[in-house]
Structures are given as structure tokens and as C-alpha cells.
Backbone as CSV, one residue per row, in Angstrom:
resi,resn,N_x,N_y,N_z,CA_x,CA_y,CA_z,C_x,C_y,C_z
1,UNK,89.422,149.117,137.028,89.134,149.487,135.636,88.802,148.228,134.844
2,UNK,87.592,148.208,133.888,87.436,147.036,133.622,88.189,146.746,132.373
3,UNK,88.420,145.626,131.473,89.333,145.203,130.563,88.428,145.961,129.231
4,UNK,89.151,146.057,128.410,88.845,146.782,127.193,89.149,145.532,126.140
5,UNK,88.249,145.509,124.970,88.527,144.146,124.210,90.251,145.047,123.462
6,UNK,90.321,145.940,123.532,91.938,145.950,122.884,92.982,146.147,123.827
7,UNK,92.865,145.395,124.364,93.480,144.690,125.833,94.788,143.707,124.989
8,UNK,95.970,143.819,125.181,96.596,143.024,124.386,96.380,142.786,123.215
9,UNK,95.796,143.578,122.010,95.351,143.528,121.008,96.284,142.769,120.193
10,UNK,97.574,143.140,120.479,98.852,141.948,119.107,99.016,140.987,119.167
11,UNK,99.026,140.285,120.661,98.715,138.720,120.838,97.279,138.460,120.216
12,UNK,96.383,139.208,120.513,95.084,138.929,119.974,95.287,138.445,118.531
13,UNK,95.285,139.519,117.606,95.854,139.994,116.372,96.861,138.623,115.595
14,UNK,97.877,138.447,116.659,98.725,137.092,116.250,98.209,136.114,116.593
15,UNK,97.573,135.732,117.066,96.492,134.406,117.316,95.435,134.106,116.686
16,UNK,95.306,135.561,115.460,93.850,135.017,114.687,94.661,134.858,113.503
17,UNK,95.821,135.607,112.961,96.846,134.852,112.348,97.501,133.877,111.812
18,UNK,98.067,133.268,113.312,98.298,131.781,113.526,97.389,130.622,113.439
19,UNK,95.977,131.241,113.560,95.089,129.888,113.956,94.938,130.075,112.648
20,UNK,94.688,130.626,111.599,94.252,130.908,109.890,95.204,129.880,109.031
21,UNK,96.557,130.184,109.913,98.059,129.765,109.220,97.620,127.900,109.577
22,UNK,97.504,128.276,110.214,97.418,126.414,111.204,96.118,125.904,110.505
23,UNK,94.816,126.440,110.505,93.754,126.210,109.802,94.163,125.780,108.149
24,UNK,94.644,126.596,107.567,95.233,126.361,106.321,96.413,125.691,106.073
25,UNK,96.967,125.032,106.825,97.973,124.052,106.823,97.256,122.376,106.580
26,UNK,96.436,122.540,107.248,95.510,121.292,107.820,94.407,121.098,106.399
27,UNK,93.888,122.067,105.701,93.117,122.002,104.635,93.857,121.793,103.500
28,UNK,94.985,122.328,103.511,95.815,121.580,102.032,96.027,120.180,102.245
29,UNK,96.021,119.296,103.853,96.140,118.015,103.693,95.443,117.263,102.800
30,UNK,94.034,117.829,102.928,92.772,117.485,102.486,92.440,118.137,100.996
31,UNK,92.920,119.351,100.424,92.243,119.781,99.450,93.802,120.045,98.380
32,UNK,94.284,119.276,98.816,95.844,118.677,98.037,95.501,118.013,96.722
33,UNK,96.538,118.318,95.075,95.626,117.262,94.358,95.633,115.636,94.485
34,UNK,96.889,115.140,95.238,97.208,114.274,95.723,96.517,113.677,97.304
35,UNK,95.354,113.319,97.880,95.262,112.560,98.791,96.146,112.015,100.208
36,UNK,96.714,113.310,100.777,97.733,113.352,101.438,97.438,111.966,102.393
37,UNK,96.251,111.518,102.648,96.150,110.557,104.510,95.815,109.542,103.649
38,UNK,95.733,109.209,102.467,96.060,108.014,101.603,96.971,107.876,100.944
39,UNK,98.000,108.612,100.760,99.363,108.602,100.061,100.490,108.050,100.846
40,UNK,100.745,108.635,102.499,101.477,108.491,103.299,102.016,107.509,103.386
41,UNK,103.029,107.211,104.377,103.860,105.907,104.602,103.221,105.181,105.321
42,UNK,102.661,103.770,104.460,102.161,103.085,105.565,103.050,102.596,106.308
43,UNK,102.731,102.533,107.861,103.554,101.576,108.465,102.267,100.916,109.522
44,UNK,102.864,99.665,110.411,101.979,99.076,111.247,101.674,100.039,112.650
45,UNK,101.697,100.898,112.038,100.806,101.855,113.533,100.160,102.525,112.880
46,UNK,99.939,103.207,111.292,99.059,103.881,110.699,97.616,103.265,110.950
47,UNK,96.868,104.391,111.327,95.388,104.677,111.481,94.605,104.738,110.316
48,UNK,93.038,104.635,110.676,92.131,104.664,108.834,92.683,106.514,109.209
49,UNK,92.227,106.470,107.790,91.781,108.310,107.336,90.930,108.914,107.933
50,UNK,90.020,108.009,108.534,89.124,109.089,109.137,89.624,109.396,110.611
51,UNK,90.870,108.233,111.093,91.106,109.399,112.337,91.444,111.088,112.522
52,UNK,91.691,110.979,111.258,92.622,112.523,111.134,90.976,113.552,111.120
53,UNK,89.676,112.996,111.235,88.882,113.394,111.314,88.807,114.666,112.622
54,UNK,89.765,114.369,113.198,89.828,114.990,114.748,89.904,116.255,114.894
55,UNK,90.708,116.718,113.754,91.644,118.089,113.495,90.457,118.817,113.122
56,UNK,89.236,117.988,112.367,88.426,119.217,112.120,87.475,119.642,113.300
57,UNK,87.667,118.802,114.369,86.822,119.179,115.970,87.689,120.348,116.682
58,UNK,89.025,119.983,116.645,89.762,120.396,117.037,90.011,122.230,116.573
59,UNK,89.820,122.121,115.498,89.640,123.430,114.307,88.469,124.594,114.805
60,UNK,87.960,123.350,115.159,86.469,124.417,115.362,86.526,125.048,116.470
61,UNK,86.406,124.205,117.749,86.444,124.334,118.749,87.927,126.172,119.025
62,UNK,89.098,125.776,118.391,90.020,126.464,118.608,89.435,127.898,117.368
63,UNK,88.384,127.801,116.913,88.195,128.857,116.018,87.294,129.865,117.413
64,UNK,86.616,128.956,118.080,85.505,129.179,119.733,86.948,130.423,120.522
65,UNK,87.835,129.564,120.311,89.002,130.404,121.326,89.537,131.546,120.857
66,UNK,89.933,131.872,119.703,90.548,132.912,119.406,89.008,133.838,119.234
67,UNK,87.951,133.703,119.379,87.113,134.265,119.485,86.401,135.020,121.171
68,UNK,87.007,133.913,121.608,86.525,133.973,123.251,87.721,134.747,124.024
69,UNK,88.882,135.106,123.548,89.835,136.156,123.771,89.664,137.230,123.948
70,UNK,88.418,137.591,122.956,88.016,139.279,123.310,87.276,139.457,124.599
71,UNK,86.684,138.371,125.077,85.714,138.356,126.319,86.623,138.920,127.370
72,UNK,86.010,139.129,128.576,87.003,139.212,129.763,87.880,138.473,130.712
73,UNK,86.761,137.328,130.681,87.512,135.900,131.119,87.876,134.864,130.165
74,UNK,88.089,135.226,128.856,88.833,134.946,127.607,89.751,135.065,127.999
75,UNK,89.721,136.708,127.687,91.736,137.676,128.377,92.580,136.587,129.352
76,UNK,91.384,136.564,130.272,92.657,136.162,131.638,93.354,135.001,131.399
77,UNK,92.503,133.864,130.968,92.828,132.304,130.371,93.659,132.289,129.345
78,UNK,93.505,132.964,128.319,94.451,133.371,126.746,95.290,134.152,126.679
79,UNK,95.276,134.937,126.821,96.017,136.497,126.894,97.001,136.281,128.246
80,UNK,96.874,136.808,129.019,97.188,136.709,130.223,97.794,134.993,131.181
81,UNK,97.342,134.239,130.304,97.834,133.071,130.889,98.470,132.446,130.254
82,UNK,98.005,131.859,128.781,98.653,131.032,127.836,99.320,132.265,127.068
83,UNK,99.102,133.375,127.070,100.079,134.268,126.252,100.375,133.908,124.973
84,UNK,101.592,133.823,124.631,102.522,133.781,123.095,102.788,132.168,122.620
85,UNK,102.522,131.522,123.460,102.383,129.972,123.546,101.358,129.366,122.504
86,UNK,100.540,129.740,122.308,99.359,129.587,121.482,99.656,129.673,119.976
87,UNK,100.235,131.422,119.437,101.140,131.030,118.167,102.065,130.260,117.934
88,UNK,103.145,130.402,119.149,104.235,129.425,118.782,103.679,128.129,118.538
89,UNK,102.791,127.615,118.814,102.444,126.465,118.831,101.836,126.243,117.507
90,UNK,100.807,127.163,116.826,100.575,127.109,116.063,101.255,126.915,114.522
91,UNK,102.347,128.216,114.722,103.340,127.982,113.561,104.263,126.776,113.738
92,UNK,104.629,126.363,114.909,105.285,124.629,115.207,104.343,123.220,114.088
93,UNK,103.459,123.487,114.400,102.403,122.908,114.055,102.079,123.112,112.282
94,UNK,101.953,124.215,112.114,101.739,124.596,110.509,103.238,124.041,109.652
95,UNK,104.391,123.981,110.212,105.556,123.743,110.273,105.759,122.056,110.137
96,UNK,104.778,121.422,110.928,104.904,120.141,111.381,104.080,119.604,110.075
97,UNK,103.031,119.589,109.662,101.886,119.671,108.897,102.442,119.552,107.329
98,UNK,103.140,120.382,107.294,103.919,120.990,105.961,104.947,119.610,105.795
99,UNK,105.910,119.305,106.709,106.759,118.471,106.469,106.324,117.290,106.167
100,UNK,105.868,116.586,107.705,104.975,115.564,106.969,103.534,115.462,105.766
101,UNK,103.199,116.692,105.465,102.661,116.306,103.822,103.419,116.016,102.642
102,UNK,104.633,116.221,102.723,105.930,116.234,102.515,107.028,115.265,101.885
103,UNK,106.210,114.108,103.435,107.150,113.278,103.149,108.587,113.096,103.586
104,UNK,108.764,114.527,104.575,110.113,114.402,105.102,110.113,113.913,106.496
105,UNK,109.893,112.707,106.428,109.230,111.996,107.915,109.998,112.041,109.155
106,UNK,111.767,112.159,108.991,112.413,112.642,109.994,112.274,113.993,110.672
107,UNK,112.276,114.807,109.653,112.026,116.188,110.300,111.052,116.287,110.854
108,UNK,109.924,115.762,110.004,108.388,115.898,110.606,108.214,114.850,112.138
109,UNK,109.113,114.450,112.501,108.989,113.697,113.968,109.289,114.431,114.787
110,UNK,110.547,115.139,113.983,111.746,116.214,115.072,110.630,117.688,116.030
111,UNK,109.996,117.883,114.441,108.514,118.527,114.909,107.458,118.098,115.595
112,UNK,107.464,116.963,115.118,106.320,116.324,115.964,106.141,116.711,117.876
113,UNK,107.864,116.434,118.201,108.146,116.289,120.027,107.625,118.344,119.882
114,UNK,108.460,118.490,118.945,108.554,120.221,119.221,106.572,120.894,119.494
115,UNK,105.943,120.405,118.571,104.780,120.467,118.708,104.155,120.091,120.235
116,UNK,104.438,118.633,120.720,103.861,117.744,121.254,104.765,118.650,122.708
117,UNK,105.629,119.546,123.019,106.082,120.187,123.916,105.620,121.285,124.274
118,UNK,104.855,122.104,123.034,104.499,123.072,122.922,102.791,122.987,123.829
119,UNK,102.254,122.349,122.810,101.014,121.811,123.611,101.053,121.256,124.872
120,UNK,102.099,120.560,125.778,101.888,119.583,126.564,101.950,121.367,127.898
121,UNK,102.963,122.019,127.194,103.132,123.237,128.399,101.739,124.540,128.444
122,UNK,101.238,124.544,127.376,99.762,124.930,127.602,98.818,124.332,128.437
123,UNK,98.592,122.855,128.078,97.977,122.342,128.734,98.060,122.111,130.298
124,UNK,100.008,122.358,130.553,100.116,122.333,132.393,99.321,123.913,132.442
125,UNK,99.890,124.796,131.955,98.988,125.845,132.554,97.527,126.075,132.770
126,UNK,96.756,125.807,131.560,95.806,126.106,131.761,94.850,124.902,132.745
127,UNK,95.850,123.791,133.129,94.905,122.489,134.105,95.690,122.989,135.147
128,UNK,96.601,123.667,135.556,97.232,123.851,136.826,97.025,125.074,137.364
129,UNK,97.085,126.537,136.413,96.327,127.792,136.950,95.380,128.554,136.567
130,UNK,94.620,127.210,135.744,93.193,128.142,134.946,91.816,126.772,135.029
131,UNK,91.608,126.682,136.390,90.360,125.846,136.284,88.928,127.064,135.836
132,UNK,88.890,126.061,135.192,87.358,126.331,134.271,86.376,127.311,135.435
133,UNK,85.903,128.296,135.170,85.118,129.244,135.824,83.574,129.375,135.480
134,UNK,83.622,128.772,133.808,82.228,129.334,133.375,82.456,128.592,131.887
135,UNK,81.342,128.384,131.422,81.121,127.279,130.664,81.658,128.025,129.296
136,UNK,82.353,129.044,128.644,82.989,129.430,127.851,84.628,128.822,128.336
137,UNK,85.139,128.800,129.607,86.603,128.238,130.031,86.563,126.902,129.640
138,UNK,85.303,126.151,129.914,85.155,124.840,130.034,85.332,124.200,128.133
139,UNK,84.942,125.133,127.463,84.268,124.392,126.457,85.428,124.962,125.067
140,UNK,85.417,126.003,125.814,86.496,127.281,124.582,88.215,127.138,124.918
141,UNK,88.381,126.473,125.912,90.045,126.676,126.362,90.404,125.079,126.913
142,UNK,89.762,124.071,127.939,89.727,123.278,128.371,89.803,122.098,127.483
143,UNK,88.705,122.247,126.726,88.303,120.610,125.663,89.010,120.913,124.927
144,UNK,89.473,122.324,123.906,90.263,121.952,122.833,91.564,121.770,123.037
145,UNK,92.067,122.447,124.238,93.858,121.764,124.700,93.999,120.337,125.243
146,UNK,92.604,119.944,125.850,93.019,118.318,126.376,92.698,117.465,124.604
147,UNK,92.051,118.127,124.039,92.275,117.148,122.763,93.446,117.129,122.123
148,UNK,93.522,118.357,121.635,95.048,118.436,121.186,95.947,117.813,122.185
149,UNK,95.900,117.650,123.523,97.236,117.089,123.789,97.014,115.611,123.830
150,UNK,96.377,115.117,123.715,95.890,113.393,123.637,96.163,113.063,122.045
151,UNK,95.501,114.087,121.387,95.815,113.874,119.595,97.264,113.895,119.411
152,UNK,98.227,114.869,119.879,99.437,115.247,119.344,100.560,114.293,120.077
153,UNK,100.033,113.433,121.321,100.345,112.190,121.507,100.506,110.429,120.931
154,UNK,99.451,110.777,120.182,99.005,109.242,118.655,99.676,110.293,117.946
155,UNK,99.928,111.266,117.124,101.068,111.545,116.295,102.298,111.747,116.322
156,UNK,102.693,111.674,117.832,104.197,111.878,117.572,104.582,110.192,117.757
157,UNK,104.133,109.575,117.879,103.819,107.541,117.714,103.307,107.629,115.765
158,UNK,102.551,107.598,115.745,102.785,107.681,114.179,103.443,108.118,113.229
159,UNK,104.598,109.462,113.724,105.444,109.830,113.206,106.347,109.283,112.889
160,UNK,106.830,109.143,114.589,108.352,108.236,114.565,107.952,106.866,113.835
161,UNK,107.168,105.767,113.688,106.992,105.216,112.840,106.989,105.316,111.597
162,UNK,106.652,106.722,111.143,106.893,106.358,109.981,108.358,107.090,109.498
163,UNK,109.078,107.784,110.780,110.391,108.123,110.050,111.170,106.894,110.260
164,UNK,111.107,105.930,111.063,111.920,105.178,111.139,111.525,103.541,111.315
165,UNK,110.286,103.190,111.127,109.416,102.011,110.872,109.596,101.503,109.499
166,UNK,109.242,100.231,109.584,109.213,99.254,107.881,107.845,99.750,107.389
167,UNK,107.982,99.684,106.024,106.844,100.042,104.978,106.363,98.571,105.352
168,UNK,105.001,99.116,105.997,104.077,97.791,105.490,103.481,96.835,104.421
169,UNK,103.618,97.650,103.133,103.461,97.594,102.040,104.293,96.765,101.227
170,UNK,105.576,96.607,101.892,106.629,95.770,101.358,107.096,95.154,102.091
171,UNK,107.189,95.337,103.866,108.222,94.448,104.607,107.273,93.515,105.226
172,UNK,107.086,92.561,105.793,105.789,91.876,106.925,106.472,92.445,108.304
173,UNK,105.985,92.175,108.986,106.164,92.702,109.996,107.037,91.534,111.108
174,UNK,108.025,91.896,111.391,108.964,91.085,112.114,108.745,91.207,113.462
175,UNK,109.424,90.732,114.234,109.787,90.213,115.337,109.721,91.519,116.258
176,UNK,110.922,92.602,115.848,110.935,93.644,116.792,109.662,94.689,116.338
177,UNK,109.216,94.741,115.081,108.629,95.603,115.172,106.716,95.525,115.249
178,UNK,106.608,94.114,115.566,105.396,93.764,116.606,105.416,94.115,118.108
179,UNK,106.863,93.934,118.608,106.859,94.415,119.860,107.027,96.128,119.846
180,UNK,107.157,96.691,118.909,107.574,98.141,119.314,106.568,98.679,119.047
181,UNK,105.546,97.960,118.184,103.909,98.061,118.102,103.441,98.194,119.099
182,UNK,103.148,97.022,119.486,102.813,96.358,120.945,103.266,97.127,121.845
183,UNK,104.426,97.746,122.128,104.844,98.731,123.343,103.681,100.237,122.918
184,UNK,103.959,100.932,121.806,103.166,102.011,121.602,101.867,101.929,121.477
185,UNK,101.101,100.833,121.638,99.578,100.565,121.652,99.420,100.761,123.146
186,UNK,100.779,99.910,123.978,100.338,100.007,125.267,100.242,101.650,125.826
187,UNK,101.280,102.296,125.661,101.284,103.535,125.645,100.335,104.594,125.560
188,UNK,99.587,104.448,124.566,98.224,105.146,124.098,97.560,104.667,125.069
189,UNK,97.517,103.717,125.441,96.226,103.024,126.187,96.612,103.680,128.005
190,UNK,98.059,103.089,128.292,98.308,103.670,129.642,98.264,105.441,129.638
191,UNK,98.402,105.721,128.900,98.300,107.783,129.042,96.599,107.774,128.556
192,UNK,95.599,107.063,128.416,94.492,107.261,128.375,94.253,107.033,129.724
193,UNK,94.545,105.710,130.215,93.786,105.754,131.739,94.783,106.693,132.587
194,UNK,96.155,107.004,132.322,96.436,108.568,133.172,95.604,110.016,133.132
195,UNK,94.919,110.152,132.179,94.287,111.021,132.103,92.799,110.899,132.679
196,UNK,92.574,109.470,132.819,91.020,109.274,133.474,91.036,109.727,135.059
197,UNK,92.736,109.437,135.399,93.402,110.048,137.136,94.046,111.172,137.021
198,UNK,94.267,112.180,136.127,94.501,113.237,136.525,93.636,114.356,137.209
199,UNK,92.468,114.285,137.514,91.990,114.647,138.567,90.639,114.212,138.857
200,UNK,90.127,114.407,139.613,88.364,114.144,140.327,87.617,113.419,139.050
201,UNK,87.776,114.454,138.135,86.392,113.986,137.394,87.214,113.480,136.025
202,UNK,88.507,113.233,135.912,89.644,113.132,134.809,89.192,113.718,133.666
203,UNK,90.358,113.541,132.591,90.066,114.284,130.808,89.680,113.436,130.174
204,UNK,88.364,113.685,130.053,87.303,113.011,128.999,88.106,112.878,127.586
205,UNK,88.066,114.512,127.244,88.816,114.347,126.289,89.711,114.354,125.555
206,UNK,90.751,114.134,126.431,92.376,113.652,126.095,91.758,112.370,125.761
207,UNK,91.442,110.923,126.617,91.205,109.969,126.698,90.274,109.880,125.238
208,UNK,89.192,110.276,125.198,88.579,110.026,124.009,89.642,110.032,122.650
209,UNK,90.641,111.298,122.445,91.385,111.431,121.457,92.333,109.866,120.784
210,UNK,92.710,109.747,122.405,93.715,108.511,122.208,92.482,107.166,121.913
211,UNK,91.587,106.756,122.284,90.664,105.895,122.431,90.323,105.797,120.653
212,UNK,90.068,107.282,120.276,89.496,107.147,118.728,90.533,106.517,117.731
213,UNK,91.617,107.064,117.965,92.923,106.693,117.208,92.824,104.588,117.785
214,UNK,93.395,104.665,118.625,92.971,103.384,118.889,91.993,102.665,117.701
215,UNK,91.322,102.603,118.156,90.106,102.235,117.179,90.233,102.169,115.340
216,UNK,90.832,103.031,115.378,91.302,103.670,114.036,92.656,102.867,113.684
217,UNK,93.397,102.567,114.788,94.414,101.766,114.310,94.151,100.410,114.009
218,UNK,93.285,99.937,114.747,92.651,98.363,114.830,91.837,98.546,113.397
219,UNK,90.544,99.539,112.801,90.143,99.257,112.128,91.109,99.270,110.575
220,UNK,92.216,100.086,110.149,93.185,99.897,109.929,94.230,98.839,109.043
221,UNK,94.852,98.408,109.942,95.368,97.483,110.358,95.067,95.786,110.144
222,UNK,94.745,95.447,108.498,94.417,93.943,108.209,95.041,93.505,109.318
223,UNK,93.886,92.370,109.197,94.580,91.085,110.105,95.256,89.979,109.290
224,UNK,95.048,90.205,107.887,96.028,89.048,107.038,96.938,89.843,107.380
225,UNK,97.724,90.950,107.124,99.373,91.348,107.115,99.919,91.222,108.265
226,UNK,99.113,91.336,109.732,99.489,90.739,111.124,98.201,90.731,112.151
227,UNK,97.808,89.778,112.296,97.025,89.094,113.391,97.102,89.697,114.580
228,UNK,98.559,89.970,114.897,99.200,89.815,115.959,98.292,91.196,116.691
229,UNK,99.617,92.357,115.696,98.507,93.519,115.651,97.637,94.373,115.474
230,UNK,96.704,93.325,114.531,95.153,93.762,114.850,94.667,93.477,115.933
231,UNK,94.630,92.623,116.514,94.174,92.271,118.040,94.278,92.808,118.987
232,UNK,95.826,93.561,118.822,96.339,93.852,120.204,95.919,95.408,119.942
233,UNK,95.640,95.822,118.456,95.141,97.390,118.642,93.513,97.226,119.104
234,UNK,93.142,96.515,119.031,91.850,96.019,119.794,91.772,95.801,121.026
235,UNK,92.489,95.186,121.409,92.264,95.400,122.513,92.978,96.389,123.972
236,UNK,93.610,97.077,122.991,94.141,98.212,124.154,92.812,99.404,123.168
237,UNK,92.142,99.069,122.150,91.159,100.348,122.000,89.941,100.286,122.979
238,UNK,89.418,98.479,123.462,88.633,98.352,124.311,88.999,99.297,125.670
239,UNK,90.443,98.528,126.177,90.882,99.187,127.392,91.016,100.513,127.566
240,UNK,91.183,101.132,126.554,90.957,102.819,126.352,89.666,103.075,126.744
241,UNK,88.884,102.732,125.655,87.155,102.542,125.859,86.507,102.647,127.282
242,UNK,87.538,101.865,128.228,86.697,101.816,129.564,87.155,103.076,130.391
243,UNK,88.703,103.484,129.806,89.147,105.200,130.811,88.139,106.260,130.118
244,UNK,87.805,105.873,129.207,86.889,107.131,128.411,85.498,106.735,129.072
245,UNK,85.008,105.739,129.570,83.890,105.480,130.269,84.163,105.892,131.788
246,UNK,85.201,106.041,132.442,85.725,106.404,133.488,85.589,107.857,133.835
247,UNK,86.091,108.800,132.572,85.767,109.620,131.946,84.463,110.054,132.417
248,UNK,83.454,109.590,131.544,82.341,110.230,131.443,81.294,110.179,132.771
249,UNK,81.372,109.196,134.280,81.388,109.046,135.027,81.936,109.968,136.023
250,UNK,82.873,110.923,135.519,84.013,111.276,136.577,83.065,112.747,135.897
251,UNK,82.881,113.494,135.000,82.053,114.551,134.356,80.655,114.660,135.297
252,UNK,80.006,113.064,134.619,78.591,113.160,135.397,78.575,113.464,136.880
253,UNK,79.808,113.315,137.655,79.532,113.046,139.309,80.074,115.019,139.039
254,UNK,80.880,115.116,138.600,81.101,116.572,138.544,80.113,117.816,138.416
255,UNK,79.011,117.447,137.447,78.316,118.153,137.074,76.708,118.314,138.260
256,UNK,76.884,117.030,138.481,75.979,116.388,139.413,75.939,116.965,141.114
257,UNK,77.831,117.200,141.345,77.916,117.827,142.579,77.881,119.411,142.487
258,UNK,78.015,120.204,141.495,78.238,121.239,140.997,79.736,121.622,140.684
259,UNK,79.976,122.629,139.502,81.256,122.644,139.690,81.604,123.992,139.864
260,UNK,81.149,124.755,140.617,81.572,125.588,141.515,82.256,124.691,142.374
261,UNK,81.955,123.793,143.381,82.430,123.693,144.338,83.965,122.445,143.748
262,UNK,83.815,121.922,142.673,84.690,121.092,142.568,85.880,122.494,141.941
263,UNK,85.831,123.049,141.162,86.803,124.202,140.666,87.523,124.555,141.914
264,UNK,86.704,125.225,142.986,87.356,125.743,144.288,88.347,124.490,144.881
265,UNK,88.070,123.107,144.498,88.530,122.284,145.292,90.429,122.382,144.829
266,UNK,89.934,122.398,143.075,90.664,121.959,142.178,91.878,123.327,141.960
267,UNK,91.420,124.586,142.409,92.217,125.428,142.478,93.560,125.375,143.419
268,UNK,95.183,126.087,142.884,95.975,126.141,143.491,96.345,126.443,144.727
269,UNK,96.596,125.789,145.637,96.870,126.825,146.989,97.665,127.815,147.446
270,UNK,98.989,127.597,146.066,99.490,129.386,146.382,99.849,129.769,144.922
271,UNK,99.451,130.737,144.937,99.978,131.572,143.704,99.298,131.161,141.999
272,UNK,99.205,132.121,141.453,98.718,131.887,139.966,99.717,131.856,138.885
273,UNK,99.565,131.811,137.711,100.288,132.590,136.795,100.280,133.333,136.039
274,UNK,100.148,134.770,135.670,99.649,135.443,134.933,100.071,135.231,133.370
């Protein structure tokens, strides 16, 4: 019997919901009378404003998904695979959004992991029992969870900085907290080139997410208030730069061999998850 688009219609139903709720969480950042991504706490890991540029790729793309749900091989990937995961995540997120516009930078960290858990377990599913079939999986379910989980990685690092980091604005930057810089630059940079090896052709765009932020932190980031780390966000944005070139190499040989045959490769050998 073939699938009927009111096939799970309330998950459907709660997912165009949630993404509205989450959509409109993200636009009061921006259409706030206050300048929410210029108001914030600076600290020495804050990014320019335009990284937060991401959310509106991210927006779109996830507007592609709750749309591509009604399809049939929507269902199986959304419905049927990622299920109830998708709102929860969403209201985590609308939740997360809210606090830190807020200003309540502890809570908004506490959210941050809660978010950054939520997403990280979508993303095992749909890279572990939903390889891409057809260029709606690829483009509608695939790119916008590896972004989000590379994005919601540079924010839960910008969070905890700013719940528990020195105001840049008033403190210089000391001793430990160049190195705790310096450790979370490395970080971004090493989970970019993990993602260039998580499989054959790696995540373009996880890697890109973390790579942009990068960039964003270096551009950022005077070099009168610390030398130290402007440089060093430079140069772990280069070293990003080259897994995202790794990246796009690992796509081209993919596309190049076909990916029929790389999907079959890339598929589980026992069992799915519905």
C-alpha cells in the first residue's frame, strides 16, 4: 500500500509548528529593538555578527524539510526515522535562543549541551541509518543536520564563554584564559578535520560551519586587545580551511564515482531504524 501524505500527520503537523516556533525565535534576535549579536557579552571567543549569518541557511534549508515530509521518501527519513526528535529539538532550541537573548548566559549554556545533544542524536541517525537515496535526502535532511551540528558546536564554545569567561571589554585577557582560548580554537579546528574522516567523501558541511565561525572569530577579535588570539584564530581558521578543502574533494570523487554505488557502500550491514 503506498504512503498517503497524512501518513503521521501530528508529527507532521508538530514539525511545521516547531520549525515556525524556532523560525521566530531566531528573528526576534534580529528584529529586537535592541541589536541582540551587538549587545551580547563580549568575550575572547565572540565571533563578528555576521557569523550568526548561518541560521538564516540553516532556516531555509530546514523550511526544504518540513516540506519534504509529505513526500514518500521524506516520510521514511523524517517521520519514520528522526520522528519526535526534530520538535524536541526545536523547542530546546527556541528555549536556548530566548535565554541567551536574555542574557541569562548560564542557563543558556545549560541549553546550549541540551540543544547540542539533541542535534548530535539526529545527526547519528540520519548518517548511520538514512544514507542519502536521492537528491531531496541529500540536500533536504543531510546538509541541514550536518550544519546544524557543526554550528551548534561553535555555540555551545561561545556560550560557555560567555557564562563563565572575562568581559573583554573590561578585563585583558590573562594567562589562563588565552590558553582556554587556544584549547577551544583547537577544538573547532580538530572536530572540523573529524568530520573531513567521518566517511569516504566526509561533511562538507559540518566542516564549513566550524571553518566560517573560525574566520569570524579571527575577523573579530582585535589584535590590539590580544595578538595572541587573533593569530591563533587564524590560524586554526586556515587549518579548518584545508578539512573544508578536503571536504570538497571527498564530494567531487563522490559525485564523480556515482553515488549510487558509494550509498550502497555506506549503508548498514544489519538492521535499520525505523
Amino acid at each position: 500500500m503506498s504512503d498517503s501524505w497524512t501518513d503521521g500527520i501530528l508529527l507532521k503537523i508538530a514539525n511545521i509548528i516547531v520549525y515556525f516556533l524556532f523560525l521566530g525565535s531566531n528573528v526576534y534576535t534580529v528584529a529586537a529593538p535592541h541589536d541582540i549579536y551587538f549587545t551580547s557579552r563580549e568575550t575572547y571567543l565572540t565571533p563578528a555578527p555576521w557569523a550568526f549569518l548561518i541560521w538564516s541557511l540553516i532556516h531555509l534549508l530546514l523550511l526544504g524539510t518540513v516540506i519534504y515530509q509529505f513526500t514518500a521518501p521524506g516520510k521514511k527519513v523524517i517521520i519514520d526515522g528522526i520522528s519526535w526528535r526534530f520538535p524536541l529539538l526545536g523547542i530546546l532550541n527556541a528555549i536556548y535562543v530566548h535565554l541567551w537573548a536574555s542574557q541569562h548566559y548560564i542557563l543558556a549554556f545549560v541549553f546550549a549541551l541540551f540543544v547540542s545533544s539533541a542535534v548530535t542524536h539526529i545527526y547519528y541517525v540520519v548518517k548511520k541509518f538514512h544514507a542519502p537515496a536521492n537528491t531531496g535526502d541529500e540536500v533536504l535532511v543531510h546538509l541541514p543536520f550536518s550544519l546544524y551540528h557543526g554550528w551548534t558546536t561553535v555555540l555551545v564554545l561561545i556560550t560557555a564563554f560567555e557564562a563563565f569567561g572575562v568581559n573583554a571589554l573590561s578585563e585583558p585577557a590573562g594567562v589562563w584564559t588565552k590558553v582556554f582560548v587556544f584549547l577551544a580554537l583547537f577544538f573547532l579546528e580538530a572536530t572540523a578535520a573529524t568530520y573531513a574522516f567521518s566517511s569516504p567523501e566526509g561533511d562538507l558541511p559540518a566542516s564549513f560551519a566550524i571553518t566560517w565561525s573560525l574566520f569570524a572569530i579571527f575577523a573579530h577579535q582585535n589584535v590590539r586587545h590580544s595578538g595572541f588570539i587573533h593569530w591563533s584564530a587564524l590560524a586554526f581558521a586556515v587549518l579548518s580551511a584545508f578539512w573544508v578543502f578536503v571536504g570538497v574533494v571527498g564530494m567531487y570523487r563522490r559525485f564523480r564515482g556515482g553515488s549510487i554505488i558509494l550509498d550502497e557502500e555506506r549503508a548498514p550491514l544489519v538492521g535499520s531504524e525505523n
